[in-house]
C-alpha positions, 0 to 999 in steps of 0.5 A: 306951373299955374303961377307962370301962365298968369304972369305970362298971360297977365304981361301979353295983355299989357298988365304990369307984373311984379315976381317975388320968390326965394333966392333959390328960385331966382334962375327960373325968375330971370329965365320967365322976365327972358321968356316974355321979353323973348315974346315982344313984351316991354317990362 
């Protein structure tokens, strides 16, 4: 998903990111913030 690569490109290159989605997505949410933490990146 294109949305996903710039929040996680965007948070590697130091930028604060903010997420704002439906509720029913919130699962997918919380495993991207997961995924960037995963990698090294303070958020």
């Amino acid at each position: 998903m294109l949305g996903t690569t710039i929040v996680e490109y965007s948070a590697a290159q130091g930028c604060k990111v903010v997420l704002l989605d439906l509720d029913r997505m919130a699962d997918k949410g919380k495993q991207l913030v997961a995924g960037i933490k995963a990698d090294g990146v303070s958020m």
